[in-house]
C-alpha positions in Angstrom: 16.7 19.9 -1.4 15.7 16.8 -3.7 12.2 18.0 -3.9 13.6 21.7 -4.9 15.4 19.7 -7.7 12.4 18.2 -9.1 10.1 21.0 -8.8 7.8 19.9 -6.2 7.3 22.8 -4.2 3.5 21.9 -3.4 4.9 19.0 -1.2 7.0 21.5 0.6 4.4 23.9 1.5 1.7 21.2 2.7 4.0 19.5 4.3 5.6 22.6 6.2 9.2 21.9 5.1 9.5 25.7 4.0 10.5 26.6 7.2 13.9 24.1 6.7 15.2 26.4 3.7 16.6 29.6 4.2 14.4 33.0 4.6 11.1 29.9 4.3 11.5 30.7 0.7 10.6 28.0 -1.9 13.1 28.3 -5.0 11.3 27.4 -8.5 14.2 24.7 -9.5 14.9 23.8 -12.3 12.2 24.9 -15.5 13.7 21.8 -18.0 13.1 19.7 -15.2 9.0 20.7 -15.5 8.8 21.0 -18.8 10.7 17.3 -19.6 8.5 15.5 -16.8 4.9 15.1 -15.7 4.7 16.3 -12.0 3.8 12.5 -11.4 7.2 11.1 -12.8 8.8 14.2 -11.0 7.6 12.2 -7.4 8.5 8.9 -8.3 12.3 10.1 -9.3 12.4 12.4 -6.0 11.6 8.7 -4.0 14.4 6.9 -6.2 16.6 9.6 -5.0 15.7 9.3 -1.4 16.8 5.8 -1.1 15.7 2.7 0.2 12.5 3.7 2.6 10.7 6.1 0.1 11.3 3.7 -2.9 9.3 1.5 -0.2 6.5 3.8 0.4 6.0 4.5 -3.2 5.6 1.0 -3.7 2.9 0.8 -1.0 1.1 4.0 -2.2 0.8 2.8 -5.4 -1.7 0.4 -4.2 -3.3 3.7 -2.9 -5.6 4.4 -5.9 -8.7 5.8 -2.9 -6.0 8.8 -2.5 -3.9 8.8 -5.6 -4.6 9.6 -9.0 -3.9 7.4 -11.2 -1.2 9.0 -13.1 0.7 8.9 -10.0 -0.4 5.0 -8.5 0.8 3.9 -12.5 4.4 6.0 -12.4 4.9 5.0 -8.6 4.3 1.2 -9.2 7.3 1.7 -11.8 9.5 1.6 -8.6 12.2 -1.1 -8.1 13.6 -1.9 -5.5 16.6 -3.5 -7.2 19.8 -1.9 -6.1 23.6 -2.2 -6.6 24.8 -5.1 -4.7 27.4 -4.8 -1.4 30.9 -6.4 -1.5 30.4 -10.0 -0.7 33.2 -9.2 2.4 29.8 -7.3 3.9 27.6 -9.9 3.5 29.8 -12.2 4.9 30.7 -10.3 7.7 27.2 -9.9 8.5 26.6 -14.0 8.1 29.8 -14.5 10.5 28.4 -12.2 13.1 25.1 -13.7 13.1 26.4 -16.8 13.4 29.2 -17.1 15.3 31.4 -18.6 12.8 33.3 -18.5 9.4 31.3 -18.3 6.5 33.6 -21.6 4.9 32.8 -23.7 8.1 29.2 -22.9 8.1 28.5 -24.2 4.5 30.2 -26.3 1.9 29.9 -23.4 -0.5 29.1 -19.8 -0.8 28.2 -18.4 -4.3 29.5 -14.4 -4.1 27.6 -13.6 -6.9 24.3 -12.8 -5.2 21.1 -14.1 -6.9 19.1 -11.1 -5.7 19.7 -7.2 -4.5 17.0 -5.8 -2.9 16.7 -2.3 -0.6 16.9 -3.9 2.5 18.7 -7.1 1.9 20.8 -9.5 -0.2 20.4 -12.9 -1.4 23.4 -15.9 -2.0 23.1 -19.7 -2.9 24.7 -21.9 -0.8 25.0 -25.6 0.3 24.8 -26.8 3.6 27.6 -29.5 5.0 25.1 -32.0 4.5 24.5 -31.5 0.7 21.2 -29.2 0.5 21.2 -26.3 -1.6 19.5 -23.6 0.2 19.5 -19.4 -0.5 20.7 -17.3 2.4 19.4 -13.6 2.5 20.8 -11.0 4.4 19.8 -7.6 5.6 22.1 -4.9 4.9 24.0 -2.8 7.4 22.2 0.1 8.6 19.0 -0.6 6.6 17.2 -0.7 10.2 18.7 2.4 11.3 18.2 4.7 8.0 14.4 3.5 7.8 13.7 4.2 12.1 14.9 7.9 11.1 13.1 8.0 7.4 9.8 6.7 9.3 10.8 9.4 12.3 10.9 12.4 10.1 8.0 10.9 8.1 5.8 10.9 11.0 6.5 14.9 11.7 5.7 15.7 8.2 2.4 13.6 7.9 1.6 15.5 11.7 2.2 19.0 9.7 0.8 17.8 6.2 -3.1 16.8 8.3 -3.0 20.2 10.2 -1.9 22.4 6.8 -4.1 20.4 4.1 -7.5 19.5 4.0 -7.0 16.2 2.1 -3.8 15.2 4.1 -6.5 15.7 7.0 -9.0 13.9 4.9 -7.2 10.7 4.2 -5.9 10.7 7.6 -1.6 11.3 6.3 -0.7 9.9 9.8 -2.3 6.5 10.1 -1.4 6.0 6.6 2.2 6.6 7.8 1.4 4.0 10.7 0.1 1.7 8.1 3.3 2.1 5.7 6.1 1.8 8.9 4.2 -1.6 10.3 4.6 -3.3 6.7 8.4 -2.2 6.2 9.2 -2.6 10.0 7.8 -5.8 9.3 10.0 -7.0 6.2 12.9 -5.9 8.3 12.5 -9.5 10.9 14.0 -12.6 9.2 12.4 -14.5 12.0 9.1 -13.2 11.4 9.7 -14.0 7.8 10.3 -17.5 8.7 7.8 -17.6 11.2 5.3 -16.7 8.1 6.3 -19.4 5.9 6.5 -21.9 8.3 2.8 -20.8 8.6 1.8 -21.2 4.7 3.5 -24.3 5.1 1.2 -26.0 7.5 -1.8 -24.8 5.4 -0.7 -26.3 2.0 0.5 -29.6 3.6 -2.7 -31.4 2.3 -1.9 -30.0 -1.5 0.7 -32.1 -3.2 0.7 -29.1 -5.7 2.4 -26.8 -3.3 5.8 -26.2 -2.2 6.5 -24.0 0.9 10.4 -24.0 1.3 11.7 -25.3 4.6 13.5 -22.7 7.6 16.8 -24.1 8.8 16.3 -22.2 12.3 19.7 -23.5 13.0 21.2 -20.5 10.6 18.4 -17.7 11.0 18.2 -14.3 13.3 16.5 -11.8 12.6 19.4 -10.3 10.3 20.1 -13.5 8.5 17.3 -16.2 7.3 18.8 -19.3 5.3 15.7 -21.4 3.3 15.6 -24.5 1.1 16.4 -23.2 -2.3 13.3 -23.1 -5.2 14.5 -24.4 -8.3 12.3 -24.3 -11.4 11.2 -22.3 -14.1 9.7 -18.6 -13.3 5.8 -18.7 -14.0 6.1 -15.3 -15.9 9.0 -17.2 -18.5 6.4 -18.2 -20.8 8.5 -19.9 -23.8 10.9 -22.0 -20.6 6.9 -23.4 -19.9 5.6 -23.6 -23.0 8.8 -25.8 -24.0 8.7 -28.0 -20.9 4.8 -29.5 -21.9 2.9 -27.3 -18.9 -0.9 -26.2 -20.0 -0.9 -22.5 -19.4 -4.7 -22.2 -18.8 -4.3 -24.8 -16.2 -1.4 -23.0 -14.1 -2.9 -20.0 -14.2 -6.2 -21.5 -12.2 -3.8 -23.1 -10.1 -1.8 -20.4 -9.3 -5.1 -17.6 -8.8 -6.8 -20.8 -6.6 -3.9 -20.5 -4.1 -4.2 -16.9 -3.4 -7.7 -16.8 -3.2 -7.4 -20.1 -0.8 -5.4 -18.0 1.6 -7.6 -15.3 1.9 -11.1 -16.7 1.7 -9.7 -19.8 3.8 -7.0 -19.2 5.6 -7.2 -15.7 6.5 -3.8 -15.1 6.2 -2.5 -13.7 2.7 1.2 -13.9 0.7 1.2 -10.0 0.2 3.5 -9.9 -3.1 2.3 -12.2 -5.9 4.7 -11.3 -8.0 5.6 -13.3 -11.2 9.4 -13.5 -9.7 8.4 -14.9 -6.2 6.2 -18.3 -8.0 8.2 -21.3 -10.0 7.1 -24.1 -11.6 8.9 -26.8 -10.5 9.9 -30.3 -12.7 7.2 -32.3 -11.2 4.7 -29.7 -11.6 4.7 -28.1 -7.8 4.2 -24.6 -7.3 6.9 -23.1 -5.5 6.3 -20.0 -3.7 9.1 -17.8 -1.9 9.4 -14.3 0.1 7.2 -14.3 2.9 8.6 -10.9 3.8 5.0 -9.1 3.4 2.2 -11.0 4.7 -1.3 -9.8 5.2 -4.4 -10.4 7.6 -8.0 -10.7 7.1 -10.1 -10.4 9.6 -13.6 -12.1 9.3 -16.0 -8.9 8.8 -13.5 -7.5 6.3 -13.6 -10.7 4.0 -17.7 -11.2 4.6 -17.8 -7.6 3.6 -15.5 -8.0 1.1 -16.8 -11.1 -0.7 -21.1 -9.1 0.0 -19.0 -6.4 -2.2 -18.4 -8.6 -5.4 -21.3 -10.4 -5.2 -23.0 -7.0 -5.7 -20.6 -6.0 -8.1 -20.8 -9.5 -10.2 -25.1 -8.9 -9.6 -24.8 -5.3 -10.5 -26.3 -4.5 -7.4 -25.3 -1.0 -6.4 -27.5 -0.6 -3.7 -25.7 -3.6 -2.1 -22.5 -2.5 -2.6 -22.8 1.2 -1.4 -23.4 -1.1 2.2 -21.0 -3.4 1.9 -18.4 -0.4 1.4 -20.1 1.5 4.6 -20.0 -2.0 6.6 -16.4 -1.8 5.8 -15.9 0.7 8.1 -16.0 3.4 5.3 -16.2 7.1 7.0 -19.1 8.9 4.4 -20.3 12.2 4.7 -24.0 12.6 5.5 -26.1 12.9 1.8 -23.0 10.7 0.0 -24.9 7.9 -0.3 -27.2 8.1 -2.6 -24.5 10.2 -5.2 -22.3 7.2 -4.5 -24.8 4.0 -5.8 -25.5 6.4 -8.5 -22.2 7.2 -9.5 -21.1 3.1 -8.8 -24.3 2.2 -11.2 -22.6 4.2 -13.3 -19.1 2.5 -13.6 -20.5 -0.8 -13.4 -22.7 -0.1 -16.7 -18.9 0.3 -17.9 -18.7 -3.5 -18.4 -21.2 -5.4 -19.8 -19.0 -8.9 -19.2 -17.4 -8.7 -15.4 -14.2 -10.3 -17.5 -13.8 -7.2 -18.9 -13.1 -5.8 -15.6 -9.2 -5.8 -14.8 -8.8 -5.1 -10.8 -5.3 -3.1 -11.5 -6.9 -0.8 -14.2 -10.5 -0.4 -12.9 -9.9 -0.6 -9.6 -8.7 2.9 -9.7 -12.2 4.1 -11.6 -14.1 2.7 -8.7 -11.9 4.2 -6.2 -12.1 7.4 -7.9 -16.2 7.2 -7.4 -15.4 6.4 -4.0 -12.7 9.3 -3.2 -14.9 12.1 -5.3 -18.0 11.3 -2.9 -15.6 11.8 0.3 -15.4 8.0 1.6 -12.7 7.3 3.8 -11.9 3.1 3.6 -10.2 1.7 6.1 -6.4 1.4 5.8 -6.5 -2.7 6.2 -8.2 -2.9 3.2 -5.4 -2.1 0.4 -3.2 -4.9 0.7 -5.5 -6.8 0.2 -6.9 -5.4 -2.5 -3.9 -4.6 -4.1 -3.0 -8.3 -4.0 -6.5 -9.3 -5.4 -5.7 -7.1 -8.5 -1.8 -8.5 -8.7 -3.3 -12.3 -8.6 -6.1 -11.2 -11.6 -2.5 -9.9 -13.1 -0.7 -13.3 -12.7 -3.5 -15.3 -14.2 -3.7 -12.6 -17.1 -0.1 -13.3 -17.8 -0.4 -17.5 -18.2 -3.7 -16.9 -19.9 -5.3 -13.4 -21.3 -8.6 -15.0 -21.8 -8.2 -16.0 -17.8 -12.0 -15.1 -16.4 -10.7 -13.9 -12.8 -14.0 -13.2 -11.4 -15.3 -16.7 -12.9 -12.5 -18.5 -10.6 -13.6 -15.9 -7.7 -17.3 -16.6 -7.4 -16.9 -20.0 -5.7 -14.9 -18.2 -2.9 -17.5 -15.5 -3.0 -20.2 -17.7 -2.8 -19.1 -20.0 0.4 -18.3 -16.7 2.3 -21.4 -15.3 1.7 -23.3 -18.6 2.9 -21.1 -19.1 5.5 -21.3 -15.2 7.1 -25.4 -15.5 6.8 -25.7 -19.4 7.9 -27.6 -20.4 10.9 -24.6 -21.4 12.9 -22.8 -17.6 12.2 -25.8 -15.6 13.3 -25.7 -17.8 16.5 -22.2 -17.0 17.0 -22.5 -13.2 16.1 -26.2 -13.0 18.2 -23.9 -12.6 22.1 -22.0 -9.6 20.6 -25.3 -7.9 18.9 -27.7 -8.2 22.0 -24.5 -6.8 24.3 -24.4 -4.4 22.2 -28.5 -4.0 22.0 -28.7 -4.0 25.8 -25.9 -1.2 25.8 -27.5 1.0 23.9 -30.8 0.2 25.3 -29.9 1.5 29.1 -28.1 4.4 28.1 -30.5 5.4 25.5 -33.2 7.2 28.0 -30.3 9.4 29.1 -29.0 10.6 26.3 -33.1 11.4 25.3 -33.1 13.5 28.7 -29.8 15.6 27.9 -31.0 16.5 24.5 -34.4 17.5 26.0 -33.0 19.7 28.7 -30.5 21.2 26.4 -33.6 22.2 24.2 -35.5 23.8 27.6 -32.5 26.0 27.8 -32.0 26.6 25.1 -28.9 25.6 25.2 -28.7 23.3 22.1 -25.9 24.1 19.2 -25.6 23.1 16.3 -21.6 23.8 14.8 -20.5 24.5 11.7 -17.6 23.8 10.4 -15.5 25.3 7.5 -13.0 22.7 6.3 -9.7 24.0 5.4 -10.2 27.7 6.4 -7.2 27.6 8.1 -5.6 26.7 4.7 -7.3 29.2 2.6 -6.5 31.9 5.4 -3.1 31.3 5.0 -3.0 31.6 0.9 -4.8 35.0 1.8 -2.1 36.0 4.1 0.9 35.4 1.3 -1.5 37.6 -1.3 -1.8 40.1 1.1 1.8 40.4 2.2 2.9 39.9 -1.7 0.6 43.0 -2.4 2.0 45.5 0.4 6.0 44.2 -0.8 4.4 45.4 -4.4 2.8 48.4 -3.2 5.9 49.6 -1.2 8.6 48.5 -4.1 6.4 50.7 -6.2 6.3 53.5 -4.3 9.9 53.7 -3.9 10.9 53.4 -7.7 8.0 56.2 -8.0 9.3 58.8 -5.7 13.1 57.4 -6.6 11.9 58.4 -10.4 10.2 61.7 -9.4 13.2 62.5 -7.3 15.7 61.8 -10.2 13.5 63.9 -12.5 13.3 66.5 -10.2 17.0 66.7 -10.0 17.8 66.9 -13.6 14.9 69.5 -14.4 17.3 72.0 -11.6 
């Protein structure tokens, strides 16, 4: 009933959940509730309602500017996860379990006053016996549980939503469901977590600069991780820098560089650059914590990626109407040529590439991209969302920070590197399979279509999308007409019966 309260009866019908409320009839809720809030903040306050997993999704979808508008991307990005904390007996309960032993014999001391409260787990300084202060986070009690039956029922809606709605259909509701359930099934694994860390660590050991914290294995399962603590000053605490003597224009190259290291390097990307999860430490280090989202880039998607801003920064829209189709992007037939018109467009939108901000503009691109029917590829908004959240983070240290200035170096080497001699080598194997493939079955295929054409027998199909949809708003008009025809008739013979009866 939370999305009767806040008026979102579209939802209901698209996603079939009509049929869950008695005689399938949707109620209007409650008019203030419409007229107070935009049907945007309406959804994000239905999600707060719903708890832990859909104040996760919302999160996620608010990267999701290809399918949402971008009333609804800003409102859900407004979405904390920051909750009430459990009763420290919980917590340690959980530890103790875990562990095998006592909270007091497993560490010197336990602050109960948790530095962080998150939906899925909890976070406590501590010191080890031996001295070392570390932070120990914990996942909640039955967060595992309550998500496996939100991402359960959520799979059965998305499955009605893409049979009931041409652009639940469109933008493929279920694998975007997939996509959502791997990242929070993934933030669920302390081990993984650690595993991913561990990970970063090894690829920074060369940079004296960086500061991955250490994984005492010793205390960590996959409910419970314990990590060397972070101290230092948050890079988004502007005056604590300013005060302590750091150069603001120089952390905020630092701090883009290492992002853009792990994905045009490394191939393996911290998924949350948020200002909270970077610290400057006293000697100048960069310490980076929560390793609970991390994502992967997979050569083509970063060559095709980095071909895509080259074009951009060259104002090439020829070139990046192919990058986005090398992608993977699913056009419709004739799209092309209304997309690199409709990208030349937008691009005449700003004259100086520093103008461009990835978390505003994005969405205008996307927008192009979504009204000429392109599909992207689901593996490509985490990344991109963290691309625009690392262009944030240098914007915070330094507004005048020139993201795409500090990006074409990156852009650059890939581009070399994907179109070098040794590359096309390595890629020639996989084309000529693929050539000879084609090749043998090609005569074939030529014979099938001839023979079809002797016979006559060739068809060509047409398909109406959404009919089924449309068909079904005709059947409610219909049946709404014959309640109104009938209702009238009775009041009409019930009036011509009651004048009747008075006129005798």
């Amino acid at each position: 009933m939370v999305l009767v309260k806040h008026r979102l009866g579209d939802f209901i019908r698209m996603f079939g959940l009509e049929k869950y409320l008695p005689f399938h009839w949707v109620p209007p809720g409650n008019p203030w509730h419409k007229e107070l809030h935009t049907r945007s903040e309406r959804t994000r306050m239905a999600m707060e309602e719903l708890g832990t997993t859909f104040v996760k999704i919302g999160q996620i979808l608010s990267t999701r500017t290809d399918m949402l508008p971008s009333d609804y991307t800003r409102e859900l990005s407004k979405l904390q996860s920051s909750m009430a904390p459990l009763p420290v007996a919980v917590i340690e309960k959980v530890i103790s379990d875990e562990l095998h032993k006592p909270v007091s014999e497993l560490f010197r001391s336990f602050d109960q006053n948790p530095l962080g409260v998150a939906s899925i787990g909890q976070a406590h300084a501590a010191t080890l016996l031996d001295g070392t202060d570390v932070v120990i986070k914990v996942r909640k009690p039955g967060v595992v549980e309550q998500v496996t039956e939100d991402l359960d029922i959520l799979r059965q809606v998305a499955e009605n939503a893409a049979r009931r709605s041409n652009y639940s259909y469109q933008y493929n509701l279920p694998g975007v469901v997939e996509e959502i359930a791997d990242t929070i099934t993934a933030e669920l694994d302390y081990v993984r977590e650690g595993h991913s860390a561990e990970h970063f660590a090894q690829f920074f050991q060369e940079d004296p600069k960086m500061h991955v914290p250490k994984i005492f294995w010793q205390y960590t399962t996959p409910r419970v991780i314990v990590l060397e603590r972070i101290r230092g000053i948050g890079i988004h605490d502007i005056p604590a820098l300013e005060k302590a003597g750091f150069d603001r224009k120089e952390l905020a190259g630092r701090a883009v560089d290492v992002w853009l290291r792990m994905v045009f390097e490394d191939a393996v990307f911290h998924a949350d650059p948020h200002p909270g999860n970077l610290f400057v430490e006293p000697d100048g280090r960069l310490g980076l914590i929560d390793y609970g989202m991390v994502g992967l880039v997979d050569d083509d998607v970063r060559d095709h990626l980095a071909t895509g801003v080259k074009a951009i920064l060259d104002r090439d829209a020829d070139l990046l109407v192919e990058s986005i189709t090398d992608l993977g992007a699913v056009a419709p037939i004739g799209s092309r040529e209304s997309l690199r018109v409709d990208l030349k467009h937008v691009m005449g939108h700003y004259p100086q590439m520093a103008e461009f901000h990835l978390a505003y503009n994005l969405g205008e691109l996307f927008t192009v991209v979504r009204r000429n029917g392109v599909q992207l590829p689901a593996n490509t908004f985490l990344l991109l969302k963290t691309m625009a959240m690392t262009q944030s983070l240098g914007r915070g240290l330094n507004r005048d920070f020139d993201f795409f200035k500090a990006l074409q170096p990156h852009i650059e080497k890939a581009v070399d590197k994907r179109y070098s001699f040794s590359a096309t080598l390595r890629r020639l194997p996989s084309a000529l399979t693929d050539l000879a493939i084609f090749g043998v079955g090609l005569p074939k295929r030529l014979l099938r279509i001839v023979r079809s054409l002797e016979r006559g027998e060739l068809l060509v199909r047409t398909d109406v999308s959404g009919l089924e949809i449309h068909m079904e708003h005709l059947e409610r008009i219909v049946r709404m007409l014959v309640v109104g025809i009938v209702a009238g008739a009775v009041i009409l013979g019930a009036t011509v019966i009651y004048l009747a009866s008075r006129l005798s």
